[in-house]
C-alpha positions in Angstrom: 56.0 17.1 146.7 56.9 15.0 143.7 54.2 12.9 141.6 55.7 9.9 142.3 54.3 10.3 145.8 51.1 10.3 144.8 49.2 7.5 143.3 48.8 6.5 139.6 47.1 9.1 137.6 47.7 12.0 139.5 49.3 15.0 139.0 51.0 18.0 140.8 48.8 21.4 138.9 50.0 23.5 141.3 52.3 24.1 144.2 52.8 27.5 145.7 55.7 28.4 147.5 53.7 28.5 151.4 53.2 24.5 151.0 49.5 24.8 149.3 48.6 22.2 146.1 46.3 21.2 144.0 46.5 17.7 142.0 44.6 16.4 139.8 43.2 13.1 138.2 44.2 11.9 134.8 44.3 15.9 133.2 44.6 13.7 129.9 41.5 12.1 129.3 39.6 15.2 131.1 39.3 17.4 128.1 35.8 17.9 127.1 36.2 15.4 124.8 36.4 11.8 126.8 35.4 13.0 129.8 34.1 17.2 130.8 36.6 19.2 131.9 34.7 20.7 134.7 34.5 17.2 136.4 38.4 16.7 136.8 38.9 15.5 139.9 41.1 17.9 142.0 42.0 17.5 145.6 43.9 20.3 147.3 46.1 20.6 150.2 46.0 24.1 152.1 46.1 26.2 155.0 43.3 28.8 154.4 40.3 28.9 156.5 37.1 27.0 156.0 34.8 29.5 156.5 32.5 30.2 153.7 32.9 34.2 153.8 34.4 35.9 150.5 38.0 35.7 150.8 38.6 33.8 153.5 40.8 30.7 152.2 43.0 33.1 151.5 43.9 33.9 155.1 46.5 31.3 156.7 45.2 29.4 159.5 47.1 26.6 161.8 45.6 23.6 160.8 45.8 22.0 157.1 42.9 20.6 154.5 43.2 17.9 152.4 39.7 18.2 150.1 38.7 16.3 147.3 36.1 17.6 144.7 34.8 15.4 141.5 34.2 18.9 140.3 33.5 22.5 141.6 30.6 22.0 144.0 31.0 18.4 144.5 32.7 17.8 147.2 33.7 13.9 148.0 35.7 13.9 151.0 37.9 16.2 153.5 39.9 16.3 156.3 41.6 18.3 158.6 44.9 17.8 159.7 47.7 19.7 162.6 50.5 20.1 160.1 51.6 20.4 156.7 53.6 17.1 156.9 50.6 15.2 158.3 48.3 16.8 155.5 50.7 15.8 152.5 50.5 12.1 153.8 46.6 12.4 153.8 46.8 13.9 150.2 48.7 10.7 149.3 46.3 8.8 151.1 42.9 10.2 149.4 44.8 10.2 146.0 45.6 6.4 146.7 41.4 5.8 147.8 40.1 7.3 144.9 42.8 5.8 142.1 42.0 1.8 143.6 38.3 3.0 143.6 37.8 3.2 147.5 36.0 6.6 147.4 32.8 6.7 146.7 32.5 9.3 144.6 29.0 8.2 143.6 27.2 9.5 146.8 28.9 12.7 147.0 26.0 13.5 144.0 23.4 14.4 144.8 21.3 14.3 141.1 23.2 11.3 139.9 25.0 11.5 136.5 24.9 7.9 135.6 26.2 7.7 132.4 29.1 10.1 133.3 29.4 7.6 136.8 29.5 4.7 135.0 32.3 5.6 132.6 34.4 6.4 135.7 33.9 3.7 136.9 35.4 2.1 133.8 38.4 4.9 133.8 39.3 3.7 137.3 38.6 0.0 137.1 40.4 0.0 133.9 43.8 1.2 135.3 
């Protein structure tokens, strides 16, 4: 998977060698100084299972996740897919949504963080 697949801002973090990524949203205004690290968005493409048991995304399954978080336990969208192939087209896809502002990433809060909302709102508007 090469950046130029995904949509503006984005970047490959991570690929392993099984077909598993993580990429992640303008890295260079995320750090702690423009915007707090810990709310990078990061969407990931995998293979591990869903269940919420220690451990368990680390065991293989069949079917492939493409998940979005606006940071660790804010989770703004998801989807399962049958294949790897299929998944890496929905990673495009959620990476194009949130980059043109088509996610809402405002009612995946649940305590809003205005302020920190509405400067998103000008990082992704502005681009």
């Amino acid at each position: 998977m090469g950046e130029e697949s995904l949509a503006d801002g984005w970047t490959v973090w991570t690929e392993e060698s099984g077909g598993r990524a993580i990429v992640v949203y303008r890295p260079d205004v995320f750090d702690a100084d423009r915007f707090p690290a810990p709310c990078l968005p990061t969407a990931y493409l995998t293979n591990g299972s869903r269940r919420a048991r220690p451990g368990a995304g680390q065991r293989e399954t069949d079917e492939w996740h493409v998940t979005l978080f606006l940071e660790p336990e804010v989770e703004a969208t998801s989807r399962r897919y049958d294949d790897r192939a299929a998944a890496l087209a929905g990673l495009r896809e959620v990476t194009r949504r949130f980059a043109t502002g088509e996610i809402d990433y405002r009612g995946a809060y649940q305590v809003p963080r205005e302020a920190y909302l509405n400067e998103l709102d000008a990082l992704i508007g502005g681009e």
